[in-house]
C-alpha positions as CSV (number, residue, x, y, z in Angstrom):
1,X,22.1,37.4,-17.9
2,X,21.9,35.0,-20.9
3,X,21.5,36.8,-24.2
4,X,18.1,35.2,-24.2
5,X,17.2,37.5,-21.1
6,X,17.5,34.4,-18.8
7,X,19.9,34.0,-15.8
8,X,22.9,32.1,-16.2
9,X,23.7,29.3,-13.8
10,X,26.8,29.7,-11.4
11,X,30.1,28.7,-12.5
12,X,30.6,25.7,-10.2
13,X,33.7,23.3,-9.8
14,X,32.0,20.2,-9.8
15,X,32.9,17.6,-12.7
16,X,30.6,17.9,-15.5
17,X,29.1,20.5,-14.7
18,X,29.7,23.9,-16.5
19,X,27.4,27.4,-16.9
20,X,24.8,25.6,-19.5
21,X,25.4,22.0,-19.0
22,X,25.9,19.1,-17.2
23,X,27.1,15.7,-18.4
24,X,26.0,12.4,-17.1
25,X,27.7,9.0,-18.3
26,X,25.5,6.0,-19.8
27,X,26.8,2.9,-19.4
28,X,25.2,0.1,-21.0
29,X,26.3,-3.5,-23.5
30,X,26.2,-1.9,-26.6
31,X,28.3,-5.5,-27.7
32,X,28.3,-8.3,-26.1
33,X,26.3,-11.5,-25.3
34,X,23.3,-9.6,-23.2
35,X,23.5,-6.2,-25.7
36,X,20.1,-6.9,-27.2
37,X,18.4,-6.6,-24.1
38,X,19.7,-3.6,-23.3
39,X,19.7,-1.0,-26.5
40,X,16.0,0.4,-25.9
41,X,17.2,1.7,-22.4
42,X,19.3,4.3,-23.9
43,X,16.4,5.1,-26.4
44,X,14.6,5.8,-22.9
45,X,16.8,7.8,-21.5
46,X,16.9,9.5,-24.9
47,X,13.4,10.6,-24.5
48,X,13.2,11.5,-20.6
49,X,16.2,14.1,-21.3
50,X,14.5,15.2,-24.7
51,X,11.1,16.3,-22.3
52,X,13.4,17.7,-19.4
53,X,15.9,20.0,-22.1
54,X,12.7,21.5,-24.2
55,X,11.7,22.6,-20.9
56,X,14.3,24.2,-19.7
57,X,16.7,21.6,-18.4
58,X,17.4,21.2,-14.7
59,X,18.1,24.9,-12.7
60,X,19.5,26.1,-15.9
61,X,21.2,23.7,-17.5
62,X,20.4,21.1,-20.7
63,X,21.3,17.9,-19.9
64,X,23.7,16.2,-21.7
65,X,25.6,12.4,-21.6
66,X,28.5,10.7,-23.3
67,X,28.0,6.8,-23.4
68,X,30.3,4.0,-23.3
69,X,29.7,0.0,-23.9
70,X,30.8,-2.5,-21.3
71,X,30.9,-5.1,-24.1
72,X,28.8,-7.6,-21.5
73,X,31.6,-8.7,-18.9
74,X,32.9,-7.3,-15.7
75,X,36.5,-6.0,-16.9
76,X,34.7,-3.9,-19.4
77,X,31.8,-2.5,-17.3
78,X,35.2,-1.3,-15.0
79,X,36.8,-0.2,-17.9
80,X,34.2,2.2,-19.4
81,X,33.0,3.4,-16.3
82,X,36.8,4.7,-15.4
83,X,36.8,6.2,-18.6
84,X,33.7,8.4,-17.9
85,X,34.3,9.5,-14.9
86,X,38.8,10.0,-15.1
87,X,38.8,10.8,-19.0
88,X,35.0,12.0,-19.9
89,X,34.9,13.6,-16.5
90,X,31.1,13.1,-16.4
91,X,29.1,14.1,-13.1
92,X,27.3,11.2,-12.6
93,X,26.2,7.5,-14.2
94,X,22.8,6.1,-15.8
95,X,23.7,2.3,-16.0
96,X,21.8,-0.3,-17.4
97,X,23.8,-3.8,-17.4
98,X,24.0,-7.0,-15.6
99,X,28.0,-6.7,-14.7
100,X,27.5,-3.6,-13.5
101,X,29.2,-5.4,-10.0
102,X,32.4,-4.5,-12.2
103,X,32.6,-1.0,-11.4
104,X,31.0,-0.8,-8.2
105,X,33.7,-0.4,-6.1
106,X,35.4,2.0,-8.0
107,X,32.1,4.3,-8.1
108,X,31.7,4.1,-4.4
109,X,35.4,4.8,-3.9
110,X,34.9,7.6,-5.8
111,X,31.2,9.0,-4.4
112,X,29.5,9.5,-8.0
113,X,25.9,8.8,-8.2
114,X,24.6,5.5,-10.6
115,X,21.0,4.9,-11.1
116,X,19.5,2.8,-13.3
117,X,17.7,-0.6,-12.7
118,X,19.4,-3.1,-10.6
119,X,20.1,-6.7,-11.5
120,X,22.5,-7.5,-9.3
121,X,22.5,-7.4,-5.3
122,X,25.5,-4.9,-5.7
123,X,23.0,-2.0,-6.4
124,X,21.4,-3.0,-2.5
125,X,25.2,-2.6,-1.2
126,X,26.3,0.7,-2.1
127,X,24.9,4.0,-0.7
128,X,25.8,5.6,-4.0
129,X,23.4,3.3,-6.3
130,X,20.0,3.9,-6.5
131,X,17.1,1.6,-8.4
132,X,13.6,1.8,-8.6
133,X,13.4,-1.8,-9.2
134,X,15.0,-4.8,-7.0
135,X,14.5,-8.3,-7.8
136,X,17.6,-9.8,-6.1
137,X,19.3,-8.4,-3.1
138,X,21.5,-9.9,-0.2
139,X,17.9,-9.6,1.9
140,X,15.2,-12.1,2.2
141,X,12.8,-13.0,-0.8
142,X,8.7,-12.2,-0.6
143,X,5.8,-14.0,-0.3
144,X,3.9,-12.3,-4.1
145,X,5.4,-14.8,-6.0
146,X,4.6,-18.3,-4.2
147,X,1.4,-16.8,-3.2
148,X,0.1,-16.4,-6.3
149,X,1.3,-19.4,-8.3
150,X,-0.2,-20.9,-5.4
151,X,-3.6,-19.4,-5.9
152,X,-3.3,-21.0,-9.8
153,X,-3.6,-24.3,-8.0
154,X,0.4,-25.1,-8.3
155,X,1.5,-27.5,-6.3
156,X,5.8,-28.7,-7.8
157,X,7.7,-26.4,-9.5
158,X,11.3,-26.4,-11.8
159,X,13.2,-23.4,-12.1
160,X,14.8,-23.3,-16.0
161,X,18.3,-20.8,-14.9
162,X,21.5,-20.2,-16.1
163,X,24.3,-21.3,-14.5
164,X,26.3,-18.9,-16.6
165,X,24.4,-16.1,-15.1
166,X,24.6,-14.7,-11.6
167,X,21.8,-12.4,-12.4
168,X,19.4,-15.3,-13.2
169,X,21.2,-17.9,-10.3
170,X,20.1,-15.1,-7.7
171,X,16.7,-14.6,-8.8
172,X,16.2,-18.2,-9.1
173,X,17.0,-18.7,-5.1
174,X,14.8,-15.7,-4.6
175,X,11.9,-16.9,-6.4
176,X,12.3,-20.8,-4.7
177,X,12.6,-19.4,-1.3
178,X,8.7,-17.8,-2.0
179,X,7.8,-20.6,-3.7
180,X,8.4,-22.7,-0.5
181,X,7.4,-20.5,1.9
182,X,3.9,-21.3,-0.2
183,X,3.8,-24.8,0.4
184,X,5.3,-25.3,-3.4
185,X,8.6,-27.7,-3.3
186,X,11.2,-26.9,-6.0
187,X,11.7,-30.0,-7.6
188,X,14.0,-29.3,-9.8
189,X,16.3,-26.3,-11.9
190,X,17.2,-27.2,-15.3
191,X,19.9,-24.8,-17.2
192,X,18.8,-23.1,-20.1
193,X,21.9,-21.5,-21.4
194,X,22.1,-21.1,-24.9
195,X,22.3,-22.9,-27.6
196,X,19.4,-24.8,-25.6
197,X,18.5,-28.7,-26.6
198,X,14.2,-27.9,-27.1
199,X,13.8,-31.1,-26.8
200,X,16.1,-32.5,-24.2
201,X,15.0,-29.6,-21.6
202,X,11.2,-30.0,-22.4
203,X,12.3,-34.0,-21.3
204,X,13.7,-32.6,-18.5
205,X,11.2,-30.7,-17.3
206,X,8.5,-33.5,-18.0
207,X,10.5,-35.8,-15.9
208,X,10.9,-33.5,-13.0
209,X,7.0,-34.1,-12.5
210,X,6.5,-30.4,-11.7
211,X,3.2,-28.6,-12.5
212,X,4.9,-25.3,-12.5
213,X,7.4,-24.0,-14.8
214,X,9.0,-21.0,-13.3
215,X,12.0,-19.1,-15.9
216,X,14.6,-16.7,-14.4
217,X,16.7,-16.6,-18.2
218,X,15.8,-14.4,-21.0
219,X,12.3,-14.5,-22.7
220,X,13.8,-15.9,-25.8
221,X,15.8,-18.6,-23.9
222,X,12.4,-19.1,-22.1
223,X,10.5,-19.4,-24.7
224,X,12.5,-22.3,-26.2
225,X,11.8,-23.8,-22.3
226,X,8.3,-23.9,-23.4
227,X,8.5,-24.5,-26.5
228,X,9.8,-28.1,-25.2
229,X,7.9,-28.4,-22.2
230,X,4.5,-28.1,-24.2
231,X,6.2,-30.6,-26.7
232,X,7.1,-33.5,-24.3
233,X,3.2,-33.0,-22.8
234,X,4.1,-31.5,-19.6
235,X,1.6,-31.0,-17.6
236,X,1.7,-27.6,-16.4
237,X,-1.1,-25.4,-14.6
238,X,1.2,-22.0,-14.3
239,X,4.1,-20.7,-16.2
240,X,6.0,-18.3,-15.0
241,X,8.4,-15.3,-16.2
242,X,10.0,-12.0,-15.0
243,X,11.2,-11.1,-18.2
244,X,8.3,-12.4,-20.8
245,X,6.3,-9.1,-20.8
246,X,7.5,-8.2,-24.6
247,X,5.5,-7.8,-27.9
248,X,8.4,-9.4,-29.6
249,X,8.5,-12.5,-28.0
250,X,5.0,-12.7,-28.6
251,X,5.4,-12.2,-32.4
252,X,8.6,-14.3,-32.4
253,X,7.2,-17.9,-30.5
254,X,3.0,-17.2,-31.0
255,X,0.4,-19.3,-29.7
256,X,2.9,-21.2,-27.4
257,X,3.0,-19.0,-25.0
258,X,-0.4,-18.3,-24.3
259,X,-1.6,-18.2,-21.2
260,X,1.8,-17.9,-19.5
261,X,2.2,-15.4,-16.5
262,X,5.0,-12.5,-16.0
263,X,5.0,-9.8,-13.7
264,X,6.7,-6.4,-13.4
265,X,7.4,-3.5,-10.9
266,X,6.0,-1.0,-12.5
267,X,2.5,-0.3,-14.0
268,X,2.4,-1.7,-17.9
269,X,1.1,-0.2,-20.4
270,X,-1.9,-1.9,-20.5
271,X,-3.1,0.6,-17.5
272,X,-2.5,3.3,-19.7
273,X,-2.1,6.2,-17.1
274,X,-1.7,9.9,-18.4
275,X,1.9,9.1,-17.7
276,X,2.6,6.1,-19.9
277,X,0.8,8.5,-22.7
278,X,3.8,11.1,-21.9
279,X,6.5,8.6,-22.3
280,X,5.0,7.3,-25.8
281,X,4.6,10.1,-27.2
282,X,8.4,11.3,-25.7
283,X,9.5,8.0,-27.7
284,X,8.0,8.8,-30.8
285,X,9.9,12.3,-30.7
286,X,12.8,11.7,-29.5
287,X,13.9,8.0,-30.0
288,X,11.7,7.1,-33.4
289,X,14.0,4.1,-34.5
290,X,12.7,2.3,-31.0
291,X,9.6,0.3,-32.5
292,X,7.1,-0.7,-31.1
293,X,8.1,2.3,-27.9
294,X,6.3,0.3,-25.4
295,X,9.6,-1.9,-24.2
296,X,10.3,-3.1,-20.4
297,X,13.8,-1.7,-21.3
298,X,13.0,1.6,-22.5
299,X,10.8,2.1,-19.5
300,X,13.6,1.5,-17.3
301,X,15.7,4.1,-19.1
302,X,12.7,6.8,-18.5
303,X,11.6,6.3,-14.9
304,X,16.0,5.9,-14.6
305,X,16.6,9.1,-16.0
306,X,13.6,11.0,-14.4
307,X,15.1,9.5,-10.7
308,X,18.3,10.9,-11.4
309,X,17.1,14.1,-12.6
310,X,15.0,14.3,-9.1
311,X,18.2,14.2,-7.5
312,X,19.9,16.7,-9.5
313,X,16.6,19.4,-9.0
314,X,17.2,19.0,-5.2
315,X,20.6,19.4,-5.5
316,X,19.9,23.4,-6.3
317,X,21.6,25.3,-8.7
318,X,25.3,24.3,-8.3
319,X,25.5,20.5,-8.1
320,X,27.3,18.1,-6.0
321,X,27.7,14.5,-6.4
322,X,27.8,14.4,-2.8
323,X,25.0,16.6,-2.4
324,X,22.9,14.3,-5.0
325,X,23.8,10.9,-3.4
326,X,22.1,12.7,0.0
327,X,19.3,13.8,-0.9
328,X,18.3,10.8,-3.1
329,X,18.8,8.4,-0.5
330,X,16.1,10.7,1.3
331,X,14.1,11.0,-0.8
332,X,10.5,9.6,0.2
333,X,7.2,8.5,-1.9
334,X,9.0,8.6,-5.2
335,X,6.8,7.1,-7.8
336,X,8.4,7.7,-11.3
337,X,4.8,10.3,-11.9
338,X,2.8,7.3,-11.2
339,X,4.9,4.8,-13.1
340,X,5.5,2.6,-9.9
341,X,3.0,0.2,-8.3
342,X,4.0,1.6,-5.1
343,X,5.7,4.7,-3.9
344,X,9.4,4.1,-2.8
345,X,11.4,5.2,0.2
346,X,14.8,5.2,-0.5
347,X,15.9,6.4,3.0
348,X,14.6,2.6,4.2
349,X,13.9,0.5,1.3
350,X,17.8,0.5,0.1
351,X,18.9,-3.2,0.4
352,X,15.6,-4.7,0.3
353,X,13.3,-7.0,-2.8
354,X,10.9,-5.0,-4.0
355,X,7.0,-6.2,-2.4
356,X,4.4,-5.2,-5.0
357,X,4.0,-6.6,-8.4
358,X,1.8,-6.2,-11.6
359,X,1.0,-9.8,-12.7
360,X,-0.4,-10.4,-16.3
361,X,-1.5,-13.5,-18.9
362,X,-0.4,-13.4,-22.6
363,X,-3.5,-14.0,-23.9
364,X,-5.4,-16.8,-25.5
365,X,-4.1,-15.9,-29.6
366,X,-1.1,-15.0,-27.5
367,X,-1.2,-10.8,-29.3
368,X,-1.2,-9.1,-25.9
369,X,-1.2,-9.6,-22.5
370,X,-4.4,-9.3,-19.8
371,X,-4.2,-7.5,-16.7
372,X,-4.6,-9.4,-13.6
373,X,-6.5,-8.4,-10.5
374,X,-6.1,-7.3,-8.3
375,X,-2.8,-4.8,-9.4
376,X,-1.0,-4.2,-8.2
377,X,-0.1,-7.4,-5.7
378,X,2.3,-6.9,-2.5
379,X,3.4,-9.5,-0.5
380,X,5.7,-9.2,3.0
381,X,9.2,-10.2,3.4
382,X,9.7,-14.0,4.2
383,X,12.1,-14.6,7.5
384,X,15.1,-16.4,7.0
């Protein structure tokens, strides 16, 4: 017994585990040309662990992690992640980052669990990598997307991508493939990789004749699309973003961007379920210096965190990385507490684009966004 009057957890052998503790590794930009986009995950994860140690922590043990910054590029993400699992010796990896194709192979050559949101099609080609959210996968795009610019009366759309991105490359085929399959041509893709020419891409996507204007870069990047499209008079009916769903960009670009779509796989705040209430008031205690808490990124670093800790529960009270890796890829009907759209199965949906969506509008004085019905959307996969 504890000197509280509790059981101890079993000594086990396993690496980072010990009698009151386990230790996880983040991984994550801190530096770095993408860092930005990434800090308010670790605030998440931050605040799922906070809720999870004041009760108790998982069969005995808190929860700890030791973090480490892949500084944005491939070598690093390999670098850091050898370093917490050969130096730090931590039991398994929370990664948020869009190199994590770096250490991929070395994690599966190794066996040690890595969840966290995928934004690569590396995360759909390792049994030991598990994500609650696909966008991009080596398996066939969905209808949701084309279907519903195609209900907002679009009819030719441009892509704005980065051709220094892989991320945003793949999720630009996978959002033309549904586009098509709708009956919408892609007329044209126009790079937006920083520092952007407003002006010269809003020509460009005038010229391209397109009423739909469809972004697979970063909401600030976007938003400078836009910024030139409405400039040069384009005449668009939908606009379209992945990554738009963000107070700040709100604040930062204003009225230009009102009425521009973006969707998400998971439910956004504006559904305000019991559970989004949890997580806000989690990030207020525990991560404070996140403001405002209701972030896409910080989300992902919550409903993250509270996969891998399902994992870890099943495992039982002495912990395998093996034994974790099995029983979440069987796990069935996992919806983050009622986070996610739609349940997952991750004994048959590993490898595949995720089907249901949340779409929403940024509104007409562009302060918010409006939910759209029905949500969430799911479409089927599209044959290739």
């Amino acid at each position: 017994m504890s000197s509280d009057g509790r059981s101890a957890a079993p000594t086990c052998a396993e690496p980072g585990v010990n009698a009151d503790a386990i230790r996880l590794g983040l991984l994550y930009p801190d530096t770095g040309n993408s860092a930005s986009l990434f800090l308010p995950f670790r605030a998440g994860v931050d605040a799922r662990l906070g809720v999870a140690n004041a009760a108790g922590g998982v069969n005995g043990r808190q929860i700890r992690y030791t973090w480490r910054d892949d500084a944005s590029s491939p070598a690093g993400n390999d670098a850091a992640a050898r370093t917490l699992v050969n130096d730090d010796r931590d039991f398994g990896l929370l990664e948020s980052s869009a190199v994590a194709s770096g250490s991929a192979a070395f994690l599966h050559s190794v066996g040690v669990p890595v969840v966290g949101p995928a934004l690569e099609a590396v995360w759909t080609q390792n049994d030991n990598m598990f994500s609650y959210s696909n966008l991009v996968s080596d398996g066939p795009s969905v209808t949701v997307w084309g279907d519903f610019v195609a209900e907002r009366g679009g009819h030719r759309a441009v892509i704005a991508q980065s051709g220094f991105s892989a991320t945003s490359m793949a999720l630009a085929d996978k959002l033309a493939v549904s586009l098509q399959a709708a009956g919408i041509p892609v007329v044209g893709r126009v790079d937006a990789t920083g520092p952007i020419d407003v002006a010269g891409i809003g020509r460009k996507v005038l010229a391209s004749g397109a009423d739909v204007l469809v972004g697979t870069v970063t909401g600030a990047a976007f938003g400078q699309v836009v910024v030139g499209a409405r400039a040069a008079r384009a005449n668009l009916k939908v606009i379209l973003s992945p990554v738009s769903y963000d107070q700040r960009l709100l604040r930062l670009f204003g009225p230009v961007l009102a009425g521009l779509y973006t969707f998400v796989d998971y439910q956004p705040f504006e559904v305000d379920t019991p559970a989004h209430q949890r997580f806000l008031a989690a990030m207020r205690t525990y991560a404070p210096e996140i403001s405002p808490p209701a972030q896409q990124s910080a989300l992902a670093g919550w409903i993250s965190t509270d996969l891998f800790l399902t994992g870890l529960a099943a495992a039982g009270p002495c912990p395998s990385r093996a034994a974790v890796v099995r029983l979440l890829r069987a796990t069935k009907g996992y919806d983050a507490d009622g986070l996610l759209p739609a349940p997952i199965d991750f004994s048959s949906d590993g490898g595949k684009v995720n089907r249901c969506y949340t779409f929403l509008r940024v509104n007409a004085d562009a302060k918010g966004f409006d939910l759209i019905r029905p949500a969430p959307r799911c479409g089927t996969e599209i044959s290739q």
